[in-house]
C-alpha positions in Angstrom: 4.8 24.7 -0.9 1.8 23.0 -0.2 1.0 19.2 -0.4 -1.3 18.7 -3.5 -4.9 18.3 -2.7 -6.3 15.2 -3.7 -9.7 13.5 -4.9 -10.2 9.6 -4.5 -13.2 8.3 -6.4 -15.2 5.2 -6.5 -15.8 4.3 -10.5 -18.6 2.3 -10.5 -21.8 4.3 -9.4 -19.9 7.7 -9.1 -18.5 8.1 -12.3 -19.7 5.3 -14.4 -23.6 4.2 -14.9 -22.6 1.0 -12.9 -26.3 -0.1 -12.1 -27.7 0.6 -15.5 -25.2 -1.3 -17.3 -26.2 -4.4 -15.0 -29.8 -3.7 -15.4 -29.5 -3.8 -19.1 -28.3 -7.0 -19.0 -30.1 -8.6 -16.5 -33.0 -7.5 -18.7 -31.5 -9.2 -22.0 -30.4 -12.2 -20.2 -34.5 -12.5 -19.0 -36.9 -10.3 -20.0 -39.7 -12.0 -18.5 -38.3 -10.9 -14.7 -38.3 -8.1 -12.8 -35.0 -6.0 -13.6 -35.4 -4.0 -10.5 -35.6 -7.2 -7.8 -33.1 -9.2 -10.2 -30.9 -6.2 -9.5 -31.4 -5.7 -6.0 -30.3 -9.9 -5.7 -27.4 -9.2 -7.6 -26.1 -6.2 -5.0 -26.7 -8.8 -2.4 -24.5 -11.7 -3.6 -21.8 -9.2 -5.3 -20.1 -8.7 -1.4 -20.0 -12.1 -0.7 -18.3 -13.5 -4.1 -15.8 -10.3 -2.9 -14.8 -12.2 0.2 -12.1 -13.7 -1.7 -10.2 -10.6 -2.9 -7.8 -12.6 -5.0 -10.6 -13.0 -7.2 -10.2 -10.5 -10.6 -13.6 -8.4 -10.8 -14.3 -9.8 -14.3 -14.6 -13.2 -12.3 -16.6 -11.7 -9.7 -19.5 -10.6 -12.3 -19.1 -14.0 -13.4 -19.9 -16.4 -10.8 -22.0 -13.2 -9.1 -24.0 -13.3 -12.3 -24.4 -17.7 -12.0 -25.3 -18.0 -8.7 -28.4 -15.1 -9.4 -29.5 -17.0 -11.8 -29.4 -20.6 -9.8 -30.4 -18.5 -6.9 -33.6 -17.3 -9.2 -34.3 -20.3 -10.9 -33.5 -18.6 -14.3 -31.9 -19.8 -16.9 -28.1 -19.1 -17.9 -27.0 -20.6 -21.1 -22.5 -21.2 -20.9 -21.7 -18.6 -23.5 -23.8 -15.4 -21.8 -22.0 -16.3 -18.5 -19.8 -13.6 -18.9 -22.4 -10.8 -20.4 -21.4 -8.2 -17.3 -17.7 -8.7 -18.0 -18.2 -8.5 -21.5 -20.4 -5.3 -21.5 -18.6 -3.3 -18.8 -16.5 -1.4 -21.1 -19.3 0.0 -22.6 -20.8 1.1 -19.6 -21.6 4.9 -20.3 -20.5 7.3 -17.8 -22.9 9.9 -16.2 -23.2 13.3 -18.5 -21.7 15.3 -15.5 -19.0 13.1 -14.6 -16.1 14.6 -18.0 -16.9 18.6 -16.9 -16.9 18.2 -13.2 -13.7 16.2 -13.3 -12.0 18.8 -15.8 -12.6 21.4 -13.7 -11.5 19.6 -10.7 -8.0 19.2 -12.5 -7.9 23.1 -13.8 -8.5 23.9 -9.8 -5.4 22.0 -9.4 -6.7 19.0 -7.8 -5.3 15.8 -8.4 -7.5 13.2 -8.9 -7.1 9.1 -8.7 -9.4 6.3 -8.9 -9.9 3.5 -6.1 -12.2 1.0 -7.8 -13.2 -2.8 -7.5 -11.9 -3.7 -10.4 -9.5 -5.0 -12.0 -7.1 -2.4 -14.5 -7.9 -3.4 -18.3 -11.6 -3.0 -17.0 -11.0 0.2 -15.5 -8.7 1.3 -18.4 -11.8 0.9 -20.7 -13.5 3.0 -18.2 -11.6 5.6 -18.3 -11.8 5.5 -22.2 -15.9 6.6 -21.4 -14.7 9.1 -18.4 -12.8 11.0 -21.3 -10.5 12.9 -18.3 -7.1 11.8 -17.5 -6.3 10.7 -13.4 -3.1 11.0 -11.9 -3.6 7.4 -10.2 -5.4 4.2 -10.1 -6.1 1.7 -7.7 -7.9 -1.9 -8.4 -9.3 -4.6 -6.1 -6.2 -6.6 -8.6 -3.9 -4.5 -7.0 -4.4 -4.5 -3.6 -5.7 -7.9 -3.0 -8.9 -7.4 -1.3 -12.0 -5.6 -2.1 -13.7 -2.3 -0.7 -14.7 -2.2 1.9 -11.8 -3.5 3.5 -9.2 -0.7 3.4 -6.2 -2.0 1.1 -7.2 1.0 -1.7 -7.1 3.6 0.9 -3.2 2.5 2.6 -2.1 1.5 -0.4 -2.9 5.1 -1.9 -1.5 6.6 1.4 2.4 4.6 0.5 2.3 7.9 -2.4 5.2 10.0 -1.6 2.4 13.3 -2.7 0.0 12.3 -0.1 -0.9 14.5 2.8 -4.1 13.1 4.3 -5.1 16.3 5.3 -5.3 17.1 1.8 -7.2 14.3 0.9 -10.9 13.6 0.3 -12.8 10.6 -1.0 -15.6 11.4 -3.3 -18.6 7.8 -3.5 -21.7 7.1 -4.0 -21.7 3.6 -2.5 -22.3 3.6 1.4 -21.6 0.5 2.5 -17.9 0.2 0.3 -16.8 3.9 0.9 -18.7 5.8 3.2 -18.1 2.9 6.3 -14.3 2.4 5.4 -13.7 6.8 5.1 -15.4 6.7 8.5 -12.9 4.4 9.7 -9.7 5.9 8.3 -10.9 9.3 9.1 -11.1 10.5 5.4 -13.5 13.4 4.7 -16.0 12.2 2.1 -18.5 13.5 0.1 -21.3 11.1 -0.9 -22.6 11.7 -4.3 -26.3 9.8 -3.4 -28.0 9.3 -6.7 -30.3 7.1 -5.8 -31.6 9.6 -2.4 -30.9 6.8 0.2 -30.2 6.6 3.7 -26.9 5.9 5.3 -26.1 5.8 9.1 -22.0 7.3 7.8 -20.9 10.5 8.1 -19.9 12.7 5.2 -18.6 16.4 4.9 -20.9 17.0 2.3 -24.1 15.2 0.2 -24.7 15.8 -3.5 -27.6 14.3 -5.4 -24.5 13.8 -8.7 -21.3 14.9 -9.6 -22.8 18.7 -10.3 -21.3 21.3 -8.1 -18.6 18.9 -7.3 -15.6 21.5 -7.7 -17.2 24.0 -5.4 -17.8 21.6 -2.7 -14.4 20.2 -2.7 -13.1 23.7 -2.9 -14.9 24.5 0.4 -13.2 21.7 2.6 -9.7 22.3 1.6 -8.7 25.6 0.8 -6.3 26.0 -2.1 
């Protein structure tokens, strides 16, 4: 009998609406400024407050979300220092993301999550996913934060894994594409914004539409 296949996703960005649910706040916090460059800062300094991967992801929005505003001049009043980590689990996922999973699982893949997270964020993520994984992995976890590749062996230590039968399903380039490179991990890059990326992928899909079939078409059943 065959090893199971498996998916790997990303959360934030593939499955759940990870830039719109920073944008909202960013535009609460100061409405006067211009969400779209505010956001753009904020993708820049996210990386580097990752550096220390002991640090939980509800911390990382934290100090990510202080050093904007000192890095913007903006103000940032003590009790809305915390407004990402406070409004992630209400981050909406994409419309797509419940059917394309579900038929994923009734195709008999196996699906598990390798997020930068932390696991009672992702938990109340997977309360707006509405489709139940057969594992999770968080930044909490492993101790380091993708791009490095601590998800990616830890997920490899499961007994059920054949990397052959393994593909990683992202939407961010620089965390996912660059490390599935590395390890040699067929990914498919679900680019909803319609960016450039100098990575390889097996296959490129504008959302999580169509998902099954593609998946279906690199490993067999």
């Amino acid at each position: 009998m065959s090893a199971p296949r498996w998916a790997t996703f990303d959360c934030y960005g593939t499955l759940v609406d990870w830039n719109g649910g920073i944008s909202a706040q960013l535009a609460r916090l100061w409405p006067d400024a211009d969400a779209a460059e505010l956001l753009e800062r904020y993708h820049e300094i996210e990386p580097r407050v990752e550096l220390d991967g002991n640090l939980p992801y509800s911390e990382v929005l934290t100090q990510t979300l202080r050093l904007l505003a000192d890095s913007e001049g903006l103000d940032l009043a003590a009790t809305d220092e915390r407004a990402l980590a406070e409004s992630l689990p209400s981050w909406p996922a994409f419309p797509e993301v419940p059917g394309e999973l579900a038929a994923l699982r009734e195709r008999g893949w196996k699906l598990a999550i390798l997020s930068n997270s932390e696991p009672d964020l992702l938990n109340a993520s997977l309360l707006q996913i509405r489709t139940p994984v057969d594992a999770t992995i968080t930044a909490l976890d492993v101790g380091s934060y993708k791009p490095a590749h601590g998800h990616w062996e830890r997920f490899r230590e499961r007994d059920d894994v054949d990397p052959a039968r393994h593909v990683h399903v992202a939407a961010s380039s620089f965390h996912d594409l660059r490390p599935a490179e590395e390890l040699e991990i067929p990914a498919v890059w679900i680019n909803r914004l319609g960016e450039e990326s100098p990575f390889p992928r097996t296959a490129e899909l504008s959302d999580l539409n169509g998902l099954a079939d593609a998946l279906d078409g690199i490993i067999s059943e």
